[in-house]
C-alpha positions as CSV (number, residue, x, y, z in Angstrom):
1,X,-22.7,25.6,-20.6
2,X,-21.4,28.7,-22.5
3,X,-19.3,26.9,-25.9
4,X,-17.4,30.0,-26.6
5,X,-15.6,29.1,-22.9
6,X,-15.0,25.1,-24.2
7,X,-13.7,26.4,-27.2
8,X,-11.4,28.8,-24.9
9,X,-10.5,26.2,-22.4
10,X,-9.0,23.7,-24.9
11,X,-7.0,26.2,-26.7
12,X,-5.4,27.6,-24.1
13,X,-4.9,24.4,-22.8
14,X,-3.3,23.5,-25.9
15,X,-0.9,26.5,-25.9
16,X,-0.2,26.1,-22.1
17,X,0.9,22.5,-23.0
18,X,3.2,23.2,-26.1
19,X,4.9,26.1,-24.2
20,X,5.4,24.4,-21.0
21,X,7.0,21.1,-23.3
22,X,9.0,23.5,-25.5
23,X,10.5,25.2,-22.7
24,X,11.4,21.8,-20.8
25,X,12.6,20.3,-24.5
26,X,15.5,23.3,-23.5
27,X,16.7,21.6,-20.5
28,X,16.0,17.7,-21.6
29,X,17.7,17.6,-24.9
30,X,19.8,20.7,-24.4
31,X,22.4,18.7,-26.5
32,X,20.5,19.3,-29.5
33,X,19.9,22.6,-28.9
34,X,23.5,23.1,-28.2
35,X,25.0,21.2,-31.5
36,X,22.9,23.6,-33.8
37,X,24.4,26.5,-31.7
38,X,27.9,26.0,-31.9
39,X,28.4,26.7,-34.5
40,X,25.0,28.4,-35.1
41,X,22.7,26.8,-37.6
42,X,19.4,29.2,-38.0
43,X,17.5,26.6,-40.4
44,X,18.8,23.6,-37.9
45,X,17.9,24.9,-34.7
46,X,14.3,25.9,-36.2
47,X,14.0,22.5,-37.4
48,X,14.8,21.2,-33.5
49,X,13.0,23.9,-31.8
50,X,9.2,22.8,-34.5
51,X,10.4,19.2,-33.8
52,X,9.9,19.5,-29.9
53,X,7.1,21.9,-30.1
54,X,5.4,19.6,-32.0
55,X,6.2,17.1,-30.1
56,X,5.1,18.9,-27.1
57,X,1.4,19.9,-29.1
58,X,0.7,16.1,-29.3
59,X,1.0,15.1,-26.2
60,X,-0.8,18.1,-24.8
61,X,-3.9,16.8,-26.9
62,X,-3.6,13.5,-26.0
63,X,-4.1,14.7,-22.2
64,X,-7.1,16.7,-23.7
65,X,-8.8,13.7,-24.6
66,X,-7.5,11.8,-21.7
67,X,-9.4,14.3,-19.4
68,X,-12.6,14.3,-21.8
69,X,-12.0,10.6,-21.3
70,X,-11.9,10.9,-17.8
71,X,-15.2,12.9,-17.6
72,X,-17.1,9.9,-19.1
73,X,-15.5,7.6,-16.8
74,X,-16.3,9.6,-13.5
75,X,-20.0,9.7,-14.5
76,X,-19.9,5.7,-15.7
77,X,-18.5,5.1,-12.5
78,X,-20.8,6.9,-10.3
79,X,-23.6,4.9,-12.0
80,X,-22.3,2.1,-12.1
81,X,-20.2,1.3,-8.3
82,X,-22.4,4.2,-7.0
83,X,-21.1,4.4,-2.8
84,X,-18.6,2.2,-4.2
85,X,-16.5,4.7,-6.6
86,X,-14.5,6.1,-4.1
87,X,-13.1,3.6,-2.9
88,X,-12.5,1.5,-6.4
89,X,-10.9,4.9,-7.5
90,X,-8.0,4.5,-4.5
91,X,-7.9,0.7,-5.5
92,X,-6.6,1.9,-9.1
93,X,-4.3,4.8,-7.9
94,X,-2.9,2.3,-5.8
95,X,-2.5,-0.1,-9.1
96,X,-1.4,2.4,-10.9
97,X,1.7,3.3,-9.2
98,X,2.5,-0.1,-8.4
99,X,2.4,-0.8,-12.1
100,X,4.4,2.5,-12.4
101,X,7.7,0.7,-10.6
102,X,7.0,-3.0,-11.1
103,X,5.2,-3.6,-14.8
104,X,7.5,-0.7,-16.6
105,X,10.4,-1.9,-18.9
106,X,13.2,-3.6,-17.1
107,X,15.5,-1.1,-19.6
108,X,14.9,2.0,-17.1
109,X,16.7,2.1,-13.8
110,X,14.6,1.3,-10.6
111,X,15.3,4.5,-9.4
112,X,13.9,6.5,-12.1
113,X,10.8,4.6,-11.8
114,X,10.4,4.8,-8.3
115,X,11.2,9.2,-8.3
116,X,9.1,9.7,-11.4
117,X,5.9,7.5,-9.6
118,X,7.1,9.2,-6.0
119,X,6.7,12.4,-8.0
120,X,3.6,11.9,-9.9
121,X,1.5,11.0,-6.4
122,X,3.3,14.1,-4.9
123,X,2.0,16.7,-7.3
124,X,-2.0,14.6,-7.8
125,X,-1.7,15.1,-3.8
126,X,-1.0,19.0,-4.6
127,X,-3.4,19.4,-7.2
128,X,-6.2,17.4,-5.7
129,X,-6.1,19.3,-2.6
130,X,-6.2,22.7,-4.3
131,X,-9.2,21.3,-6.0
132,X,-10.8,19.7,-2.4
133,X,-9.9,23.6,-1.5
134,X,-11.8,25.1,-4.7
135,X,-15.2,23.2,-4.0
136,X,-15.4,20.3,-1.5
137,X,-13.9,17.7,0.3
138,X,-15.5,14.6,-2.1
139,X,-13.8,16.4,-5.0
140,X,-10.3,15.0,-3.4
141,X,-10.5,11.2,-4.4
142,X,-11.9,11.9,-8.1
143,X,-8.9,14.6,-9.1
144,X,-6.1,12.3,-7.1
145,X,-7.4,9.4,-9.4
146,X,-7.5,11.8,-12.6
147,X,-3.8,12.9,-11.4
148,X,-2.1,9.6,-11.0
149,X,-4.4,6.6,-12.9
150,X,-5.5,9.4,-16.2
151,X,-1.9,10.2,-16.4
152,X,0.3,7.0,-15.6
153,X,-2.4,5.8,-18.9
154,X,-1.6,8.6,-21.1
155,X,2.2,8.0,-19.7
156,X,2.4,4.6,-20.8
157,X,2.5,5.1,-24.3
158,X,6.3,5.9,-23.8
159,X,7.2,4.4,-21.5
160,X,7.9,1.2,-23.6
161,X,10.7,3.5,-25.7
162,X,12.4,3.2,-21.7
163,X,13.8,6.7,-23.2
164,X,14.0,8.8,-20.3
165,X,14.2,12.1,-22.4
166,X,11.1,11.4,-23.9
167,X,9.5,10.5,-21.2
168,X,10.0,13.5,-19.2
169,X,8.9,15.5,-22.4
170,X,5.5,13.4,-22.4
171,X,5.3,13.5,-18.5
172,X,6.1,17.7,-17.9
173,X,3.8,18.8,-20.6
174,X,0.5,16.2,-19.3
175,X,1.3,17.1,-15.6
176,X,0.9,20.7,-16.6
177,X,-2.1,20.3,-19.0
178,X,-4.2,18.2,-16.4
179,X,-3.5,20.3,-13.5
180,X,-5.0,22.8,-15.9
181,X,-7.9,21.3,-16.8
182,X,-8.5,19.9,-13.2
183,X,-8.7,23.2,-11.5
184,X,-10.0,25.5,-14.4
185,X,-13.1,23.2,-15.0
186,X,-15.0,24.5,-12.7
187,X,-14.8,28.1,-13.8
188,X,-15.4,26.8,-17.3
189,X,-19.0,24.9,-16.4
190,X,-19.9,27.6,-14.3
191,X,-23.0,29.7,-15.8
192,X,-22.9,32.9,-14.5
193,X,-26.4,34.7,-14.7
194,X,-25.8,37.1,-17.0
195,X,-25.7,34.0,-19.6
196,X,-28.9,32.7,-17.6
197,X,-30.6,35.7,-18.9
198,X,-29.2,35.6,-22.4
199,X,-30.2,31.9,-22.4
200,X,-33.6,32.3,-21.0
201,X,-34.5,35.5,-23.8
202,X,-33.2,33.6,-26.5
203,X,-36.2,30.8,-25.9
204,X,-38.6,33.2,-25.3
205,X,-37.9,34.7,-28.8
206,X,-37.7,31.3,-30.3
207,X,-40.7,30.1,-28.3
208,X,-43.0,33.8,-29.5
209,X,-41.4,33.0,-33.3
210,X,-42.4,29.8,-33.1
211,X,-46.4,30.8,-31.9
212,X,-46.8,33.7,-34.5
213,X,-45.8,31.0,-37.2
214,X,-48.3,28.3,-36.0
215,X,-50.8,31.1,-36.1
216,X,-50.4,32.4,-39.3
217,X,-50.3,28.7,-40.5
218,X,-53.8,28.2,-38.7
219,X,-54.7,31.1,-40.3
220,X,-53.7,30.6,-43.7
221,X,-56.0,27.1,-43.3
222,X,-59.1,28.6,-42.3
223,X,-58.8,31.1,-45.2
224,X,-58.9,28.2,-47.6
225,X,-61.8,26.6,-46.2
């Protein structure tokens, strides 16, 4: 696996993240936005606008390591329930949105629970059948569990606020990011064969350094003796 494309991969995920949470912190808490407007406050609405991009950053890398999370887990899992880990992956989505409408906090309205958990399983149906599309049709399950169970986790750390604003700040930003991740992955892990090649002459060099040293070494020894 080429590093300089992991090293690209999670920073532009991070900037895809911040901008897509910046840009929804416009419509969300447009009443911020608007009382540093009118009247128009420069160092105020920069304050606002860092405040929500920040916020936006953190939660973009806490889907990060939700999805390097999620990596381990897929592999554990495959070891571990073998056949089995498809079909314990749709008894957890399954959880997961159930615990989405019925083990949130009482404070938010039933209906916001039910469209936000109605709208997470919509767009994990999307995504994971883009990626079913992109390589095959066991690859379905795995991203519909990343979608909904990876995300309803990373969700949950506000959902006890029961602020609906933040949520949807949280929620936009990680839907974005891990639809990211999930489909781009496999362009990231790919190893083209131009890199083959590269890979392959850099252990030859290594491999020729490495016998000219061993012979001048056993060299070296017989001189002495």
């Amino acid at each position: 696996m080429d590093s300089r494309k992991i090293v690209h991969f999670f920073f532009k995920t991070f900037f895809i993240g911040g901008i897509v949470g910046f840009i929804a912190s416009f419509f969300i808490k447009s009443a911020e936005y608007g009382a540093v407007l009118s009247p128009f406050d420069a160092k105020e609405l920069l304050g606002v606008a860092l405040f929500f991009l920040g916020y936006a950053f953190v939660f973009t890398v806490i889907a990060q390591t939700g999805f390097f999370a999620y990596l381990f887990v897929h592999r554990y899992g495959q070891g571990f329930f073998k056949s089995f880990w498809p079909t314990v992956q749709v008894l957890l989505i399954v959880f997961a949105l159930f615990d989405l409408i019925y083990f949130t906090s009482d404070e938010l309205s039933l209906g916001f629970k039910i469209t936000t958990t109605i709208s997470l399983l919509v767009i994990g149906l999307i995504v994971a059948y883009f990626k079913m599309k992109q390589s095959n049709g066991t690859a379905f399950i795995p991203a519909l569990f990343f979608m909904v169970v990876i995300t309803a986790l990373e969700l949950s750390l506000v959902l006890r606020a029961a602020d609906i604003s933040f949520i949807l700040l949280m929620l936009i930003p990680a839907l974005a990011v891990n639809s990211y991740q999930l489909l781009t992955l496999q362009k990231v892990t790919h190893v083209d064969e131009e890199h083959k090649r590269r890979i392959e002459e850099r252990r030859e060099q290594y491999r020729k350094a490495r016998e000219a040293k061993n012979k001048q070494q056993s060299h070296k020894e017989k001189t002495k003796k």
